[in-house]
C-alpha positions in Angstrom: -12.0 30.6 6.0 -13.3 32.7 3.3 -12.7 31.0 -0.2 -12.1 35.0 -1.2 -9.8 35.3 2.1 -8.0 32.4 0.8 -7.6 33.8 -2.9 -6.2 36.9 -1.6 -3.4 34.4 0.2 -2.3 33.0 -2.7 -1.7 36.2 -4.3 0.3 38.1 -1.3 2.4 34.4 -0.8 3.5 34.4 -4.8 3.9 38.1 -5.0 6.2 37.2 -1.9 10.0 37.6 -1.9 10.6 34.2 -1.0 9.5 33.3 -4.2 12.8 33.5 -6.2 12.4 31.4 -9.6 10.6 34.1 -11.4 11.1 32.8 -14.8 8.5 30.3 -13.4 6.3 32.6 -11.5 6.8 36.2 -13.3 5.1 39.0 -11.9 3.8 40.4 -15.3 2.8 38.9 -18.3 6.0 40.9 -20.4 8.7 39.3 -17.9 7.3 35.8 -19.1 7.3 36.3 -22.4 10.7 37.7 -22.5 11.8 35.0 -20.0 10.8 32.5 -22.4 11.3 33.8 -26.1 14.8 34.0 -24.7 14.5 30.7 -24.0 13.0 29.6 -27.5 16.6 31.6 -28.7 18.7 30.0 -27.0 17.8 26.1 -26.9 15.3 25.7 -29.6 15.3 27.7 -33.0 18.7 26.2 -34.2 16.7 23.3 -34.3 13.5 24.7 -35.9 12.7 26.0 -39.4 11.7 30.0 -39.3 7.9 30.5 -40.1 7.5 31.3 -43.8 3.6 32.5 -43.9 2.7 29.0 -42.5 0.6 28.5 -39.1 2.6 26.0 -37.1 6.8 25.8 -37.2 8.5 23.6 -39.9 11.3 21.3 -38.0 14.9 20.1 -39.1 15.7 17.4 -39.7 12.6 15.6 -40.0 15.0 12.2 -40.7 13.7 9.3 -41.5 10.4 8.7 -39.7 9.0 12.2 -39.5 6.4 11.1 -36.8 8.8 10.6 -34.4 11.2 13.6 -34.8 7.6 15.6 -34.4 6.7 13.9 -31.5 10.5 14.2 -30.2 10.4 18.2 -30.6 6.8 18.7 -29.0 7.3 16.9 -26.4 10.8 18.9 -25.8 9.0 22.5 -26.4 6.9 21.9 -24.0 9.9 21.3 -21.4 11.7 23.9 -22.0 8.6 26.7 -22.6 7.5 27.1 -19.4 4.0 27.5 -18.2 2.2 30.3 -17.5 -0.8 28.7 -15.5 0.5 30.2 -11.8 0.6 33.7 -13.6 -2.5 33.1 -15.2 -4.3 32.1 -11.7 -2.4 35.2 -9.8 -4.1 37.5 -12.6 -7.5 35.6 -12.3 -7.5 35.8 -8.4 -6.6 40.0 -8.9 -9.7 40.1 -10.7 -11.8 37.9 -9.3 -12.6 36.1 -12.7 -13.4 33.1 -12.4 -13.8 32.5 -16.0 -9.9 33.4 -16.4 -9.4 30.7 -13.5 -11.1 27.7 -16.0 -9.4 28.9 -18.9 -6.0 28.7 -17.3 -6.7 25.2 -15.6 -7.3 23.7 -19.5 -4.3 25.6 -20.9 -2.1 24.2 -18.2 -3.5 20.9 -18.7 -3.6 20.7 -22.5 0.6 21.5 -22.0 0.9 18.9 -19.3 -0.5 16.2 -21.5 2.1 16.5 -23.8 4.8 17.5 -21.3 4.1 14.0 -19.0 3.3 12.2 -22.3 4.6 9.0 -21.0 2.7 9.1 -17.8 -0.9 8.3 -19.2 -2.9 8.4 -15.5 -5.8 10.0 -13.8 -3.6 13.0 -12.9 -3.9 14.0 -16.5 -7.4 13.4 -16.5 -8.4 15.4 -13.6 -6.4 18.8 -14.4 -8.9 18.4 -17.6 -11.9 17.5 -15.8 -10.9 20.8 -13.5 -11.8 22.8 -16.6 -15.0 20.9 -17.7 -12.9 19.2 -20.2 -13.5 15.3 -20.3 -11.6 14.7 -23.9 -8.9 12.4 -22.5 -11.9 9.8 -20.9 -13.6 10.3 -24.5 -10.6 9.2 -26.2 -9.4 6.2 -23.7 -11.0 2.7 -23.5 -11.5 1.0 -19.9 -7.9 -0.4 -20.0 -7.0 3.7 -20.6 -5.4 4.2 -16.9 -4.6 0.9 -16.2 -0.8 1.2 -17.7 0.6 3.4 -15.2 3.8 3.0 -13.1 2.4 2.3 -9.9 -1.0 0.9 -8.3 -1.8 4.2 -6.4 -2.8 5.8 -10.5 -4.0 2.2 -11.8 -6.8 1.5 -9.0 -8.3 4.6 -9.3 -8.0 5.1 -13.0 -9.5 1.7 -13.6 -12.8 2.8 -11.3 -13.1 5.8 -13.3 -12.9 4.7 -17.0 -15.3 2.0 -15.5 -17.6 4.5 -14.0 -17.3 6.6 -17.0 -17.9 3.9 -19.7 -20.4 1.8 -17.6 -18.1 -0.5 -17.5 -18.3 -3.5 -15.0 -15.3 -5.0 -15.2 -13.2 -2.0 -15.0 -14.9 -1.5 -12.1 -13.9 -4.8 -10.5 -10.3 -4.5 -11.5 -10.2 -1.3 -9.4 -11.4 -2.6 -7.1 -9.0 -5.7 -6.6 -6.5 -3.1 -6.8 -7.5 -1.1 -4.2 -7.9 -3.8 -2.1 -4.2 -4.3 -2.4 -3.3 -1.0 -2.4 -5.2 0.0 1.0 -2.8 -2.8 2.5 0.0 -1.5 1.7 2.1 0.7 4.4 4.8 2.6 2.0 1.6 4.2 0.4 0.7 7.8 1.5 -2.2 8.6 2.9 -3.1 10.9 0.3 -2.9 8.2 -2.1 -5.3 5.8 -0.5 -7.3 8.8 0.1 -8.0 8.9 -3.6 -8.8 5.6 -4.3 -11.7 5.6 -1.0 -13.0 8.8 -3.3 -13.5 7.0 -6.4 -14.4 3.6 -4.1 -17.1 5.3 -2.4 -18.7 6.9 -5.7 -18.6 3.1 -6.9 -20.8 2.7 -4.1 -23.0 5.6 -4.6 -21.7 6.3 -1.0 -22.3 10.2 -1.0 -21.5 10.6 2.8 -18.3 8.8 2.5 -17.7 10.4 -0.8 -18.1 14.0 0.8 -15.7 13.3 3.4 -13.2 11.7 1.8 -13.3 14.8 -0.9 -12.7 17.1 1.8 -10.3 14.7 3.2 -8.1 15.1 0.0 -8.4 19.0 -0.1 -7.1 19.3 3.7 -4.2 16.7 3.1 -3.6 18.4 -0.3 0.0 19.5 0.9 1.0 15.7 1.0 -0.2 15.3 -2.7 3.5 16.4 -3.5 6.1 17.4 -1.2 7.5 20.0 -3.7 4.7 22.4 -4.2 5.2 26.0 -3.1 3.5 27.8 0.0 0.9 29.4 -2.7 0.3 25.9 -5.0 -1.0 23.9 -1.7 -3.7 26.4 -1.4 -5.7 25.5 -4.4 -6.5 21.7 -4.7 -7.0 21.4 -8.4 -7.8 17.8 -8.3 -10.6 18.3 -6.1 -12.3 19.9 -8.6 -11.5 17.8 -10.9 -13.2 14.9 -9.3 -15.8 16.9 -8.5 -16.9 17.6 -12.1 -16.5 14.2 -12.7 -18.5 13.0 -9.9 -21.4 15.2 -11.9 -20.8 13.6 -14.9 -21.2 9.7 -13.8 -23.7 10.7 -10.7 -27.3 10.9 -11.5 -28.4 14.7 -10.4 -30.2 13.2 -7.3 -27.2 11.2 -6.2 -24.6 14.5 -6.9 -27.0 16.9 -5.1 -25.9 14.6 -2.3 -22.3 14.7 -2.9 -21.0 18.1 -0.2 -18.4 20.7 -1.4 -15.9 19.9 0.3 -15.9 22.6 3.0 -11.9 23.1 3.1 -10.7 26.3 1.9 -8.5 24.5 -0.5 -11.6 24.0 -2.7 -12.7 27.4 -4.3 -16.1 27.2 -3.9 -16.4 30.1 -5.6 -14.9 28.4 -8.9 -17.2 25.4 -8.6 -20.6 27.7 -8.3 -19.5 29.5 -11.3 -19.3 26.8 -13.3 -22.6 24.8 -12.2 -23.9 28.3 -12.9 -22.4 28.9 -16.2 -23.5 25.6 -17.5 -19.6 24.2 -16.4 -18.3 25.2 -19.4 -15.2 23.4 -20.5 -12.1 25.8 -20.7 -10.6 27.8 -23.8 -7.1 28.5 -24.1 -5.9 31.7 -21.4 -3.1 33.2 -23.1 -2.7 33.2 -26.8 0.6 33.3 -27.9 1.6 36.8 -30.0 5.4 36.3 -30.2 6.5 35.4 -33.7 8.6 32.5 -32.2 6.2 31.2 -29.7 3.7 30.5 -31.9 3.9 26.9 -31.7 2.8 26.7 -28.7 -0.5 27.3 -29.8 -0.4 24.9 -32.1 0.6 22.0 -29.2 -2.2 23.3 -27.2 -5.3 22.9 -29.3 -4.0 19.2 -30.4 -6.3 16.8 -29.4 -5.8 14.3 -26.9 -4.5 10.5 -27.8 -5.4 7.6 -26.1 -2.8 6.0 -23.7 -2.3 3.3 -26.5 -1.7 5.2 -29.1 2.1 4.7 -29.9 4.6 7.4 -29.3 4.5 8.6 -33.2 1.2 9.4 -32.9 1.8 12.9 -31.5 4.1 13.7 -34.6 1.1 12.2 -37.0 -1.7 14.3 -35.0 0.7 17.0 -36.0 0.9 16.1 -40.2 -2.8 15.2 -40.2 -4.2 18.6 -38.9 -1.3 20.7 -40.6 -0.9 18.8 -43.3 2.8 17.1 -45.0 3.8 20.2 -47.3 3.8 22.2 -44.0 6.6 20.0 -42.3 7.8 19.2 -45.8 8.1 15.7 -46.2 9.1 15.6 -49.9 12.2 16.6 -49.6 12.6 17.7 -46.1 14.6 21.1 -47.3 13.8 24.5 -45.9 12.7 26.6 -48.7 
């Protein structure tokens, strides 16, 4: 199947009827923002501080550990704002622009990272990688991924910080877990999947690397049983292990690494990159709205490391925008 053919699906199956939560997947790019500005109105700005000629929204009460209350009301905008990544990608595929396509892959990620905060694992990572973004590797140490809740993030995420940081024995502990995790029969297919991916590039096994790439894209569906008809047709982590299989590969080894050859993989997207010099992605849709703003703010925040303690986010905040912006003196609107 045409990678075009299949871009074309994914447009007539979210333009489809069937598809009935339209705050989540609006048709046009004025029904979202209405959607959520009325949203910002009725949960969020009795809780926020109007702008006042400042960049970034002023919070109330800060309380006693400003940090935190930040890090509280980020994490809770970015629940409640919803994204506009599937919009984004229904606009890109209209067009054909493949450039739109990267740029909505980082936004969505860079509002993920904040909206799974709690969840430090190589799902984050790869929805950056997808956009030639590898800032949340940059920031992590080899231990990075190896917090996670469950073994089927941990042995995978421990191969690739050790891949990533030449690191040997990050390596080896992914691979103990893998061992364990391949044994085990209440974890999916899919999951093991991912861990023979990151296995066989360990191995500099391109052959089993190609196929088990392609194995993830055609299995994608089972990734999570919730996704809509149109979400299963774009395998998103694909290509983010794809990019980074370019990054820890030497060019030899990755010339030898196949596109995966389902349509679920845009090859399209991934020849535009390599031919664009796989730029890394810039934020899609800047927000206009006076009380959306924020939102711009979250998503050009830089990534933490997984250790970093939940404050952090709130300090990330005070350090770019500085403390008379949030007003810790007296924590009074003025």
């Amino acid at each position: 199947m045409s990678k075009e053919i299949n871009a074309q699906k994914y447009i007539k199956e979210y333009e489809s009827d069937k598809v009935v939560a339209r705050h989540v997947f609006p048709l046009t790019l004025e029904d979202y923002m209405k959607d959520q500005t009325e949203c910002y109105i009725k949960y969020l700005s009795p809780k926020d501080m109007p702008y006042d000629g400042y960049r970034e929204l002023r919070i109330k009460p800060l309380g006693e550990n400003p940090a935190e209350t930040i890090s509280k009301r980020i994490r809770y905008w970015t629940w409640q704002i919803q994204t506009p990544y599937y919009y984004l990608l229904y606009q890109a595929f209209q067009e054909g622009d493949w450039r739109a396509v990267n740029d909505a892959q980082y936004q969505y990620a860079k509002q993920q990272l904040w909206h799974d905060y709690n969840y430090y694992d190589i799902r984050n990572a790869w929805l950056l990688m997808a956009a030639n973004d590898f800032s949340l590797l940059d920031c992590n140490d080899a231990y990075g991924f190896s917090e996670a809740f469950h073994r089927v993030w941990t042995a995978p995420g421990n191969m690739m910080m050790g891949l990533y940081l030449h690191d040997d024995a990050a390596i080896k502990r992914g691979m103990a877990e893998v061992e364990k995790l391949l044994g085990q029969k209440t974890v999916g297919k899919w999951y093991k999947e991912l861990s023979r991916f990151m296995l066989a590039l360990v191995n500099r096994d391109m052959t089993e690397a190609s196929r088990s790439l392609n194995t993830l894209c055609e299995n994608y569906r089972y990734y999570d049983q919730e996704l809509l008809s149109f979400e299963k047709l774009f395998c998103t982590p694909a290509h983010g292990l794809y990019n980074f299989a370019r990054r820890v590969l030497t060019g030899t080894e990755f010339s030898r690494l196949e596109m995966p050859s389902s349509p679920t993989f845009f090859r399209e997207f991934a020849l535009w990159q390599r031919d664009n010099n796989y730029p890394a992605g810039k934020q899609a849709l800047v927000y206009p709205d006076h009380s959306l703003r924020f939102m711009n703010e979250i998503i050009n925040l830089p990534p933490l490391p997984s250790n970093a303690p939940f404050e952090a986010l709130g300090q990330n905040w005070i350090k770019i925008y500085g403390q008379g912006i949030v007003n810790l003196g007296t924590n009074k609107e003025r």
